[in-house]
PyMOL Python script that loads the backbone (N, CA, C, O; Angstrom):
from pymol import cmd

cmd.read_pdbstr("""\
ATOM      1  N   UNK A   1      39.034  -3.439 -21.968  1.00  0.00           N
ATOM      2  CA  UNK A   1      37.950  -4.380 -21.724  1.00  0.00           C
ATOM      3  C   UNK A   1      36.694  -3.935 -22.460  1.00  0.00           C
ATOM      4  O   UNK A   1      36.394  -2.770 -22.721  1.00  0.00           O
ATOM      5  N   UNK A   2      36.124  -4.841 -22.704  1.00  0.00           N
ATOM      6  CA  UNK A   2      34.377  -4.602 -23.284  1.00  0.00           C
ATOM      7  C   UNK A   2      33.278  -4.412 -22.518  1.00  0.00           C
ATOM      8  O   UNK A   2      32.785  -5.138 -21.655  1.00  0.00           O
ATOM      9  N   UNK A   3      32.838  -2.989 -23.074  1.00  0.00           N
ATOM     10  CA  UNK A   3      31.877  -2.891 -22.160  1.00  0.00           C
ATOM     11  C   UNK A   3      30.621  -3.620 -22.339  1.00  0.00           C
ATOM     12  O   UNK A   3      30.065  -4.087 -21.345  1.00  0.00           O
ATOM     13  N   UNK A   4      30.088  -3.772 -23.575  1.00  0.00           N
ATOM     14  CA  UNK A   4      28.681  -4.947 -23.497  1.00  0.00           C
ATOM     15  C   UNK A   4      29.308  -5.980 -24.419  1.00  0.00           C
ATOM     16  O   UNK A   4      29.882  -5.908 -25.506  1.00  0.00           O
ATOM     17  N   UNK A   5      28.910  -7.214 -23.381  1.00  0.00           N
ATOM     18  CA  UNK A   5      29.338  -8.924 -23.927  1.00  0.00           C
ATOM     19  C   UNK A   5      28.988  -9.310 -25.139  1.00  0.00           C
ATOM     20  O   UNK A   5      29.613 -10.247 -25.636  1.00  0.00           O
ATOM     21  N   UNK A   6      27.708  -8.556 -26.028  1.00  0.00           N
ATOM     22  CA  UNK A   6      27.918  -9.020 -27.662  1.00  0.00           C
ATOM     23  C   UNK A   6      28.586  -8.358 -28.598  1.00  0.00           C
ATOM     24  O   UNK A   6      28.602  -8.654 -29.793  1.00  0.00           O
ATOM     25  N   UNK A   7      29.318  -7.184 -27.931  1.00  0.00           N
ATOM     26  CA  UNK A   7      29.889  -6.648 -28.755  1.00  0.00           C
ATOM     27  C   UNK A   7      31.110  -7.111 -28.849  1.00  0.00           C
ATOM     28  O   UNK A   7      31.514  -7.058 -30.011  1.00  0.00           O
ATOM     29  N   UNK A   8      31.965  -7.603 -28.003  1.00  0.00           N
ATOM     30  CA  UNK A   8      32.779  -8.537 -27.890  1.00  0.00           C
ATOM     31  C   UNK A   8      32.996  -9.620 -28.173  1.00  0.00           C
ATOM     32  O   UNK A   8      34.116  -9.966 -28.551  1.00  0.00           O
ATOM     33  N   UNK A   9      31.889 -10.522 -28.057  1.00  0.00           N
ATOM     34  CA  UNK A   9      32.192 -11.548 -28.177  1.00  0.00           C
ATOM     35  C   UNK A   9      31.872 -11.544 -30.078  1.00  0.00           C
ATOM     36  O   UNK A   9      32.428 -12.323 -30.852  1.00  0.00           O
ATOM     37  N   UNK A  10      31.033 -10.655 -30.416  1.00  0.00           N
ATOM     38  CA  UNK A  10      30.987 -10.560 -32.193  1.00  0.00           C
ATOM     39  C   UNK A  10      32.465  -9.936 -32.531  1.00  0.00           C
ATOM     40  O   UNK A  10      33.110 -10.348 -33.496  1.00  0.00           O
ATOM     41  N   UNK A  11      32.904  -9.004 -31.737  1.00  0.00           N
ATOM     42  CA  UNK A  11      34.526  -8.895 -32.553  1.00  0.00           C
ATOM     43  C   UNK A  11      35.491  -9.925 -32.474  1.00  0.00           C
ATOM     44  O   UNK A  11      36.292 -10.135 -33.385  1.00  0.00           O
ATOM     45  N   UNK A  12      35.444 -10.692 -31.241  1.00  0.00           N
ATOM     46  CA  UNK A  12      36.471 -11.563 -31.374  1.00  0.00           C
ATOM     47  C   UNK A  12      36.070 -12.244 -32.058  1.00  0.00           C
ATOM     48  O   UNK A  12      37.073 -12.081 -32.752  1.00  0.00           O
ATOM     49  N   UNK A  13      35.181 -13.346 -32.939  1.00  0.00           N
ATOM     50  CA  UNK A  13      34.404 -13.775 -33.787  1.00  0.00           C
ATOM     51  C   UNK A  13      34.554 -13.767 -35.131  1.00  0.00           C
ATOM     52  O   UNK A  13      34.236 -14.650 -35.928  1.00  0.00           O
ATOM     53  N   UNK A  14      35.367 -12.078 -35.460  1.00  0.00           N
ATOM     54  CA  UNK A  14      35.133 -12.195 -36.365  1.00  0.00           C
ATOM     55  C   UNK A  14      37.033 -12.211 -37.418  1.00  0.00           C
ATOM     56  O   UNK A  14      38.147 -11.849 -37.040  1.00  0.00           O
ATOM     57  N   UNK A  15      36.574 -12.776 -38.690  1.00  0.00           N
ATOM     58  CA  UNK A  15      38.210 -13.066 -38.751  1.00  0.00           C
ATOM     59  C   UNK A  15      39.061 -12.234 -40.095  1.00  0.00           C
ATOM     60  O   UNK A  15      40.218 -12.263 -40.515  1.00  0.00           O
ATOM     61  N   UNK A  16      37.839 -11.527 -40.475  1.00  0.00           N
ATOM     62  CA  UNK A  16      38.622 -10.495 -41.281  1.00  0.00           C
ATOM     63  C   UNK A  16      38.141  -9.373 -40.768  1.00  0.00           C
ATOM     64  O   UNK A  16      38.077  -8.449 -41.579  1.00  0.00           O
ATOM     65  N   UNK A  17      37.765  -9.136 -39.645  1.00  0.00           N
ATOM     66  CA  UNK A  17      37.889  -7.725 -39.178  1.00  0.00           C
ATOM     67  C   UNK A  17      36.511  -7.123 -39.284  1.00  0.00           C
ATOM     68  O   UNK A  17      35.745  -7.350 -40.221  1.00  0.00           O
ATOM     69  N   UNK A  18      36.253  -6.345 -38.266  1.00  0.00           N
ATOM     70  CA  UNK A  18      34.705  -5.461 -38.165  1.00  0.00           C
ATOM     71  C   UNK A  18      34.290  -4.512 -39.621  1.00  0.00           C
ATOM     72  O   UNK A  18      33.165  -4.365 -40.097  1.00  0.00           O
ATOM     73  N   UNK A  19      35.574  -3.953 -40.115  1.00  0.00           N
ATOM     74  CA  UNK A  19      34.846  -3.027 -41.349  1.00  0.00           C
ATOM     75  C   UNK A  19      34.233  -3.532 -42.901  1.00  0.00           C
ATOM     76  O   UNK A  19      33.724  -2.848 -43.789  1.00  0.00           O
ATOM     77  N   UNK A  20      34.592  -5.508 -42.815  1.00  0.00           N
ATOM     78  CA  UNK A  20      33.911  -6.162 -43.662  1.00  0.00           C
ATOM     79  C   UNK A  20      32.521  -6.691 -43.086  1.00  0.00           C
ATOM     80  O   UNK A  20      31.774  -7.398 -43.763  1.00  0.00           O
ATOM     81  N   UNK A  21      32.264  -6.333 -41.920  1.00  0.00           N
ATOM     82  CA  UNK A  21      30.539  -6.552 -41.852  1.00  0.00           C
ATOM     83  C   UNK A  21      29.646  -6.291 -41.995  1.00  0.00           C
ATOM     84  O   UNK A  21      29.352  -5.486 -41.110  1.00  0.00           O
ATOM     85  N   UNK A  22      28.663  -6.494 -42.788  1.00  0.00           N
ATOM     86  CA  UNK A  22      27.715  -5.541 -43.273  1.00  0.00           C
ATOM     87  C   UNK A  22      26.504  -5.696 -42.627  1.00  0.00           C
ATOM     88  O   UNK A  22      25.818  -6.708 -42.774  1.00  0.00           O
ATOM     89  N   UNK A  23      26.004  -4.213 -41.500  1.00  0.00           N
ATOM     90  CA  UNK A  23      25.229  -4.141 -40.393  1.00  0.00           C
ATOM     91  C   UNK A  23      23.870  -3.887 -41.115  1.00  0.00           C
ATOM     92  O   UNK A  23      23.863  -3.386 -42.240  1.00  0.00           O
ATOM     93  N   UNK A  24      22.567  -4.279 -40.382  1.00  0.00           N
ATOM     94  CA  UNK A  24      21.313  -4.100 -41.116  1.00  0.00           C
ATOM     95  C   UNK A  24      20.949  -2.930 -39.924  1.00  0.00           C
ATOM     96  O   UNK A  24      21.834  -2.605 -39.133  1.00  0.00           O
ATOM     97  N   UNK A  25      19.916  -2.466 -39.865  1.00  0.00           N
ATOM     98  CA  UNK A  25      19.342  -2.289 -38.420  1.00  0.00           C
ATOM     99  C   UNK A  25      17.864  -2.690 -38.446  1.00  0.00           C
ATOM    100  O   UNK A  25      17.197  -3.259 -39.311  1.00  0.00           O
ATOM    101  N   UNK A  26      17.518  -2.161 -37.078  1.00  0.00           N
ATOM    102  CA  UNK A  26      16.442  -3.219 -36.830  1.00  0.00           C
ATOM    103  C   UNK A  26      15.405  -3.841 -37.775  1.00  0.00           C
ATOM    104  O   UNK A  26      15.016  -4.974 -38.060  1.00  0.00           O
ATOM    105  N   UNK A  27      15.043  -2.121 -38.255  1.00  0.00           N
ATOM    106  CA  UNK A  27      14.093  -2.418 -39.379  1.00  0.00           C
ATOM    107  C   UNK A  27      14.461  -3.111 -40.733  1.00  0.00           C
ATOM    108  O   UNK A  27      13.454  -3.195 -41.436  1.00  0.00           O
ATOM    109  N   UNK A  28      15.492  -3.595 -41.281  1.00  0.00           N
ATOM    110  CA  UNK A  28      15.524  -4.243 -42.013  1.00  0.00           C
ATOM    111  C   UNK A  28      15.716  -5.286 -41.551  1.00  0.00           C
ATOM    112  O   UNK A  28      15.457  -6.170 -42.368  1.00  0.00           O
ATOM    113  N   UNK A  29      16.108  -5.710 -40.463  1.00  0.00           N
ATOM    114  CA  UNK A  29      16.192  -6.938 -40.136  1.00  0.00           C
ATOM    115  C   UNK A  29      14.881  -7.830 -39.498  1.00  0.00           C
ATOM    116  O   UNK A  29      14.791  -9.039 -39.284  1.00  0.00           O
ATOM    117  N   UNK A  30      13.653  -6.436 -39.229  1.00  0.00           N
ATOM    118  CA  UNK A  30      12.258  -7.374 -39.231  1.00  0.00           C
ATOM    119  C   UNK A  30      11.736  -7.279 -40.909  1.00  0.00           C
ATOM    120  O   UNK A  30      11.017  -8.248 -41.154  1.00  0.00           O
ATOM    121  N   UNK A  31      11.864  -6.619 -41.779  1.00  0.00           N
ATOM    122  CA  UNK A  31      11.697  -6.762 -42.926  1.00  0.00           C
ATOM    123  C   UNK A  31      12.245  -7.846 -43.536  1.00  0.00           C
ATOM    124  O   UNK A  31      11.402  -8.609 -44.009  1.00  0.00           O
ATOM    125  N   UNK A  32      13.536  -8.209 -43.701  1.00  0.00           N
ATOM    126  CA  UNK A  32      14.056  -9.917 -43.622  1.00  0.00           C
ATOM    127  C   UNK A  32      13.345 -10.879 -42.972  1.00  0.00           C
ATOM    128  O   UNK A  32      12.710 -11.781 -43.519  1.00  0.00           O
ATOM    129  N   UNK A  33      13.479 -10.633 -41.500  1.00  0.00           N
ATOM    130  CA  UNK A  33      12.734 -11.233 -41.110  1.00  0.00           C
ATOM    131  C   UNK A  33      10.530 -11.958 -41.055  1.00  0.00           C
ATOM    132  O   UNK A  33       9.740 -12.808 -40.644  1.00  0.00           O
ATOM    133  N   UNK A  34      10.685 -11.000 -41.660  1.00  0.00           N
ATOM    134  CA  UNK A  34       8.828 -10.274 -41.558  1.00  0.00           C
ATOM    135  C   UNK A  34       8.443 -10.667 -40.018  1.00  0.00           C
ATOM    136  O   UNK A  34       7.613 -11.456 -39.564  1.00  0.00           O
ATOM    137  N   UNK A  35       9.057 -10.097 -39.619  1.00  0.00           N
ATOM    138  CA  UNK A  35       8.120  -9.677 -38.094  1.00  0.00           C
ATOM    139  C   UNK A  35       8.418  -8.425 -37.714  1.00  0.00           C
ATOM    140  O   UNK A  35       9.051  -7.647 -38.429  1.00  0.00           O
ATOM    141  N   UNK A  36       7.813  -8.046 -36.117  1.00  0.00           N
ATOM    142  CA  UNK A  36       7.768  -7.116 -36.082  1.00  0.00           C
ATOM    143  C   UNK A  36       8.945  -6.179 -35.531  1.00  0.00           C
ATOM    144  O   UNK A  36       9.848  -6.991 -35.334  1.00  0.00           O
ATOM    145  N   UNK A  37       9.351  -5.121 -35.233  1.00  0.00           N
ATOM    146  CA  UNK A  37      10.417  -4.508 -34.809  1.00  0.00           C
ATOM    147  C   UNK A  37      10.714  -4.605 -33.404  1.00  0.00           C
ATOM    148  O   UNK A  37      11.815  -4.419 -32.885  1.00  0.00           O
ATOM    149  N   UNK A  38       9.476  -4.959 -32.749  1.00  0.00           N
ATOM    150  CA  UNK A  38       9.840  -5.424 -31.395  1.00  0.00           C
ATOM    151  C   UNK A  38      10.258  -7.066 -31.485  1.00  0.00           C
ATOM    152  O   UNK A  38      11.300  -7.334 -30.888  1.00  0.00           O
ATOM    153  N   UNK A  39       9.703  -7.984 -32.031  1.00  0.00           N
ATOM    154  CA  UNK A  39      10.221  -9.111 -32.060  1.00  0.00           C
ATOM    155  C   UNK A  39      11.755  -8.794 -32.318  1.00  0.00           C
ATOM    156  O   UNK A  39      12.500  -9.116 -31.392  1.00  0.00           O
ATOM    157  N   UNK A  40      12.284  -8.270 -33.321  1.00  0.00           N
ATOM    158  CA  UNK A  40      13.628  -7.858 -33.159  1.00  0.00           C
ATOM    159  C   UNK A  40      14.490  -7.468 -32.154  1.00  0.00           C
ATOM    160  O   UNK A  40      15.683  -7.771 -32.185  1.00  0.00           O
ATOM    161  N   UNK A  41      13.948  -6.768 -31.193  1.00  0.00           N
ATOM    162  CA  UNK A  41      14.439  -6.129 -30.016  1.00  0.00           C
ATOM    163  C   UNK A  41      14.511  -6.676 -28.697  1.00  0.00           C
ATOM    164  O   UNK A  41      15.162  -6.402 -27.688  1.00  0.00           O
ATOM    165  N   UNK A  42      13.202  -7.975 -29.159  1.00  0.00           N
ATOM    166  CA  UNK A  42      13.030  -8.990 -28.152  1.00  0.00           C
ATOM    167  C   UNK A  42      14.019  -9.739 -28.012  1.00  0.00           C
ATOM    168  O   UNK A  42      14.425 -10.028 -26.887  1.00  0.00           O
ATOM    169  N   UNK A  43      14.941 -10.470 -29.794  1.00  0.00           N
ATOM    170  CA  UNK A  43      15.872 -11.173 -29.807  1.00  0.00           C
ATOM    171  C   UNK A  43      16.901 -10.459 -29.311  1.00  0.00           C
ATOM    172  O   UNK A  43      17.453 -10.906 -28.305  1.00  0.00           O
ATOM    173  N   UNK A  44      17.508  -8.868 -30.062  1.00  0.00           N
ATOM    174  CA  UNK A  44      18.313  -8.609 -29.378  1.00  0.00           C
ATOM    175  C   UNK A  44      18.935  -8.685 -27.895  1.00  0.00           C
ATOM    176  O   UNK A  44      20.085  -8.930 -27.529  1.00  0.00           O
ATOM    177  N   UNK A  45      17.624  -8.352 -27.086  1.00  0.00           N
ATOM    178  CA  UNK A  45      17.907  -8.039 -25.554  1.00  0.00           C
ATOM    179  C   UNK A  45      18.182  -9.884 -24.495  1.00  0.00           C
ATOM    180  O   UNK A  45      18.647 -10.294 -23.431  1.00  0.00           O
ATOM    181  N   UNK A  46      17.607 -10.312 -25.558  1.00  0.00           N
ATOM    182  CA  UNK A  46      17.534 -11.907 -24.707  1.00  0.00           C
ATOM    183  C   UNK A  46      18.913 -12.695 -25.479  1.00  0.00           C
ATOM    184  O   UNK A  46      19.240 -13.880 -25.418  1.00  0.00           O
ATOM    185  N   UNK A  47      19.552 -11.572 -26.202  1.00  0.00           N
ATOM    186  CA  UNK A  47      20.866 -12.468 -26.855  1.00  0.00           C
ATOM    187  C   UNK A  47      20.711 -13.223 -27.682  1.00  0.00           C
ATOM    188  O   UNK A  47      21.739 -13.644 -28.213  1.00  0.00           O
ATOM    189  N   UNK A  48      19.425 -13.727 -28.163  1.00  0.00           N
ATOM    190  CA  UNK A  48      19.643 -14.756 -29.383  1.00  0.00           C
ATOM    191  C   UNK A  48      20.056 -14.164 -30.757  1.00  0.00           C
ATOM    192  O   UNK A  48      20.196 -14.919 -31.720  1.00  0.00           O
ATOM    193  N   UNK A  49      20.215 -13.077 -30.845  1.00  0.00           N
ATOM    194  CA  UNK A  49      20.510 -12.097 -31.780  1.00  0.00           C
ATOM    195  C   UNK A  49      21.214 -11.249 -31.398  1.00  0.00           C
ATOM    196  O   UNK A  49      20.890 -10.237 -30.777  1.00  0.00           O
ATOM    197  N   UNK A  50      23.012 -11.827 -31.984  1.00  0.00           N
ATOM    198  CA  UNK A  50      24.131 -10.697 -31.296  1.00  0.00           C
ATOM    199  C   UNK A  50      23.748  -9.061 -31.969  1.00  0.00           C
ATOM    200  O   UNK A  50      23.364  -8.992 -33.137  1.00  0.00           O
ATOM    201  N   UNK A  51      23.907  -7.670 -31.039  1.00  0.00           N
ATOM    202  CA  UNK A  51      23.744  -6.728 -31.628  1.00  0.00           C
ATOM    203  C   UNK A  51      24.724  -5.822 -31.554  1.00  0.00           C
ATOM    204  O   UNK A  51      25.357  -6.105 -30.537  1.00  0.00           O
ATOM    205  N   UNK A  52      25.186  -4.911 -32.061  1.00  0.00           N
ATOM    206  CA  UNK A  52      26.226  -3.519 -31.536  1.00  0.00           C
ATOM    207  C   UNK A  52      25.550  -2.333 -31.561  1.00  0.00           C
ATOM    208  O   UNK A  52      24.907  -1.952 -32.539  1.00  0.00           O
ATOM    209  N   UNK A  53      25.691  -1.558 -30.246  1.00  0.00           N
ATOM    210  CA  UNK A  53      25.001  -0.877 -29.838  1.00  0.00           C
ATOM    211  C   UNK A  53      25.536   0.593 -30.584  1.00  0.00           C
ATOM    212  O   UNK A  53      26.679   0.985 -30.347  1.00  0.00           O
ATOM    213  N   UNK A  54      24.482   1.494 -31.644  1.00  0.00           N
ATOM    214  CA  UNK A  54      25.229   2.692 -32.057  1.00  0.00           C
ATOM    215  C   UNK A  54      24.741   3.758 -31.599  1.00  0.00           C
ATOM    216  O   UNK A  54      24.050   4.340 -32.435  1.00  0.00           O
ATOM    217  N   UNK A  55      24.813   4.274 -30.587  1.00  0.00           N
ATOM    218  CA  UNK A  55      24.306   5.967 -30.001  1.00  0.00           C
ATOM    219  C   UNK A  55      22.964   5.083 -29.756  1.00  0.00           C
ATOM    220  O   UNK A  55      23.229   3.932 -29.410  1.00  0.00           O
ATOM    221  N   UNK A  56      21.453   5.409 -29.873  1.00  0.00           N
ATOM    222  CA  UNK A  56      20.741   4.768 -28.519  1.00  0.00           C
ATOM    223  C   UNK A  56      20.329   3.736 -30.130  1.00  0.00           C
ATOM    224  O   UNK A  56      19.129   3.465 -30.156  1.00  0.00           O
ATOM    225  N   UNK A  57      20.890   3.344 -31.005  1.00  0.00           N
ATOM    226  CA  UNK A  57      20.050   2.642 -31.786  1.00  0.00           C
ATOM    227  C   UNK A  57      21.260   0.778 -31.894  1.00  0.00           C
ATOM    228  O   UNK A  57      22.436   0.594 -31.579  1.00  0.00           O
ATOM    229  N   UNK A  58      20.577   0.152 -32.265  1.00  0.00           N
ATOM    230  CA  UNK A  58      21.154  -1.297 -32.434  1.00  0.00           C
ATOM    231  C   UNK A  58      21.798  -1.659 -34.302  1.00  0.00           C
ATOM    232  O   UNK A  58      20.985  -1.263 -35.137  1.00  0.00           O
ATOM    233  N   UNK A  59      22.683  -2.116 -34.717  1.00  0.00           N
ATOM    234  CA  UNK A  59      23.076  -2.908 -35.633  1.00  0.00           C
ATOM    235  C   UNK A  59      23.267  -4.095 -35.479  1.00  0.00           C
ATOM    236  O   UNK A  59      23.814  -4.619 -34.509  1.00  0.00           O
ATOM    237  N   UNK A  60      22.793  -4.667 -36.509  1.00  0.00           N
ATOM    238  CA  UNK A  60      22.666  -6.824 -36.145  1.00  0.00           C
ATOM    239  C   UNK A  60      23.392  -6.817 -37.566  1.00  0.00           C
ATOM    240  O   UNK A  60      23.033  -6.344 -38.645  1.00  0.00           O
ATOM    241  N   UNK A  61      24.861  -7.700 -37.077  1.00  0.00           N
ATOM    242  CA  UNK A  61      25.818  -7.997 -38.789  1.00  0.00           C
ATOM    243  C   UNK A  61      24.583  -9.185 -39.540  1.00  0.00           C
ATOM    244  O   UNK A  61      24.128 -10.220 -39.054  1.00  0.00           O
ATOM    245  N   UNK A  62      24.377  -8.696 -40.547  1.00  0.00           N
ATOM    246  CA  UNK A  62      24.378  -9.603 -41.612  1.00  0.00           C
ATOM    247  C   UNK A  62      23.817 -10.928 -41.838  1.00  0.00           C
ATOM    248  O   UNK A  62      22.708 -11.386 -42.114  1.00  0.00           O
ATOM    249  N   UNK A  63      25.232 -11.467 -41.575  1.00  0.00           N
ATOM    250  CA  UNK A  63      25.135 -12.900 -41.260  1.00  0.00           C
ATOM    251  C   UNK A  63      24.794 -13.346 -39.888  1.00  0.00           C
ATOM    252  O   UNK A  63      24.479 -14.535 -39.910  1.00  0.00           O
ATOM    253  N   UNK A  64      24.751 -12.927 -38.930  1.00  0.00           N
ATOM    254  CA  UNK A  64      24.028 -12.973 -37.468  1.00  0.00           C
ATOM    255  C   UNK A  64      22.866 -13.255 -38.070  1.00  0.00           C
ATOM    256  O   UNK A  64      22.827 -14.485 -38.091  1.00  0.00           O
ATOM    257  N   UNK A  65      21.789 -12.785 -38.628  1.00  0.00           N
ATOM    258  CA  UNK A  65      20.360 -12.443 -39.182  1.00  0.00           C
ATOM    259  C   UNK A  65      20.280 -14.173 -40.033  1.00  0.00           C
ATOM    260  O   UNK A  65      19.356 -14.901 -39.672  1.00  0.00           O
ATOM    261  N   UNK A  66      20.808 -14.457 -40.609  1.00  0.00           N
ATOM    262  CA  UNK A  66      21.275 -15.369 -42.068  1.00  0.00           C
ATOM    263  C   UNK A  66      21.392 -16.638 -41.116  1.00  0.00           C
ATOM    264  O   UNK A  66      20.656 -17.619 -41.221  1.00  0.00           O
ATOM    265  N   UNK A  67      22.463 -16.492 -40.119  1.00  0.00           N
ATOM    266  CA  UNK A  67      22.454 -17.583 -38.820  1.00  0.00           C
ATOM    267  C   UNK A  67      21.403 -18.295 -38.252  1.00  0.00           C
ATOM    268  O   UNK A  67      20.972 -19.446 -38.188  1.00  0.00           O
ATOM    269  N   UNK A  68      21.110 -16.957 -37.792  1.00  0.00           N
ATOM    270  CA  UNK A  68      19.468 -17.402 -36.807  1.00  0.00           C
ATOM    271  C   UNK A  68      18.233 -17.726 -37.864  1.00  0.00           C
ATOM    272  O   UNK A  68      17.173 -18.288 -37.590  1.00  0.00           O
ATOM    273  N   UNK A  69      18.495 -17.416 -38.641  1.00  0.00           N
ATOM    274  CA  UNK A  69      16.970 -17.902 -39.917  1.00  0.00           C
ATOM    275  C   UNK A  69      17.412 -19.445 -40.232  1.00  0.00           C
ATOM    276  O   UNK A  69      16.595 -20.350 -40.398  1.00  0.00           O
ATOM    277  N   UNK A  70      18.953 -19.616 -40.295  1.00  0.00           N
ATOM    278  CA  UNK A  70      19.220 -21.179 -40.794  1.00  0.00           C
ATOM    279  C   UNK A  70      18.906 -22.011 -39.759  1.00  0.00           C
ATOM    280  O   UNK A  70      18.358 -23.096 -39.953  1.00  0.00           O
ATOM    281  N   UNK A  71      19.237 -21.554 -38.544  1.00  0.00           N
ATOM    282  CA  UNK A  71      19.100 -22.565 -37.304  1.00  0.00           C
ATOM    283  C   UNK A  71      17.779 -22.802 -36.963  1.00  0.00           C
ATOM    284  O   UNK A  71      17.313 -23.904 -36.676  1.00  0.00           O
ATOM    285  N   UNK A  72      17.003 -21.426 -37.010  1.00  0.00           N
ATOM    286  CA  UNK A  72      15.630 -21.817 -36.962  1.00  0.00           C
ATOM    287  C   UNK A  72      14.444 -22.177 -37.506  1.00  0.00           C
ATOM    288  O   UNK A  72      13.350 -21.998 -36.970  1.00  0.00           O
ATOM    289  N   UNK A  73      14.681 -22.799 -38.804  1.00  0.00           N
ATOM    290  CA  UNK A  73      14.488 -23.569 -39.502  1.00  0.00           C
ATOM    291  C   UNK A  73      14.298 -25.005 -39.295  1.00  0.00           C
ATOM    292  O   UNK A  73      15.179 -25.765 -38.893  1.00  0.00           O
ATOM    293  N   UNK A  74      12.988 -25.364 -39.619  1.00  0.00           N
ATOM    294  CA  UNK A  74      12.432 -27.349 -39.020  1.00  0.00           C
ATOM    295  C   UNK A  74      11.513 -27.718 -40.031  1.00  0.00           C
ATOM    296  O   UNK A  74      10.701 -26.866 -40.392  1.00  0.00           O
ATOM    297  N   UNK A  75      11.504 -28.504 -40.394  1.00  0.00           N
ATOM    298  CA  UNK A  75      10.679 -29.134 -41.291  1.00  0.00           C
ATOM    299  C   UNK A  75       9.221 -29.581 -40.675  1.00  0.00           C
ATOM    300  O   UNK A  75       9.284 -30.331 -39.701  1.00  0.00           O
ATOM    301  N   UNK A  76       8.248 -29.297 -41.020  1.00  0.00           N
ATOM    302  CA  UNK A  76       6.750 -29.482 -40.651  1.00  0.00           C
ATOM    303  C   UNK A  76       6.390 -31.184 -41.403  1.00  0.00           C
ATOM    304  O   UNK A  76       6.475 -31.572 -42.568  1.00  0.00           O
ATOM    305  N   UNK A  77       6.051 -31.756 -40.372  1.00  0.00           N
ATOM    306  CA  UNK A  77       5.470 -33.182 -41.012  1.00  0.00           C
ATOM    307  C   UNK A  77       5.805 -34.309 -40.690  1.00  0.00           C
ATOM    308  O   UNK A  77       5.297 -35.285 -41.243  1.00  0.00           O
TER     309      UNK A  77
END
""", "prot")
cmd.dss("prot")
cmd.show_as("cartoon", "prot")
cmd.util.cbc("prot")
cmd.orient("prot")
């Protein structure tokens, strides 16, 4: 069984397998993002941003990051 629900639910998810994902961590992923490293940590913990947990630090795949920038995306006007 899985012990935390995004880590799971990102492996079953995925369909060629965990060692083709390419993990950012936080800080590049507020650098992508340009915000700040807690805004990152904010998404992580509230789930809108699946994460895998490595020793006390977080990895966010890739395309998770690529996801949430497309979806949150709106046109002004």
């Amino acid at each position: 069984m899985c012990g935390e629900s995004a880590v799971c639910i990102m492996a079953s998810n995925l369909s060629g397998g965990i060692s083709e994902v390419r993990f950012l961590t936080v800080a590049e992923v507020a650098a992508v993002m340009r915000v700040s490293k807690m805004t990152v940590y904010r998404l992580v913990h509230s789930g809108e941003l699946p994460a895998a947990r490595v020793g006390r630090s977080f990895r966010v795949p890739e395309d998770k990051v690529d996801e949430y920038l497309r979806n949150s995306y709106f046109s002004a006007g």
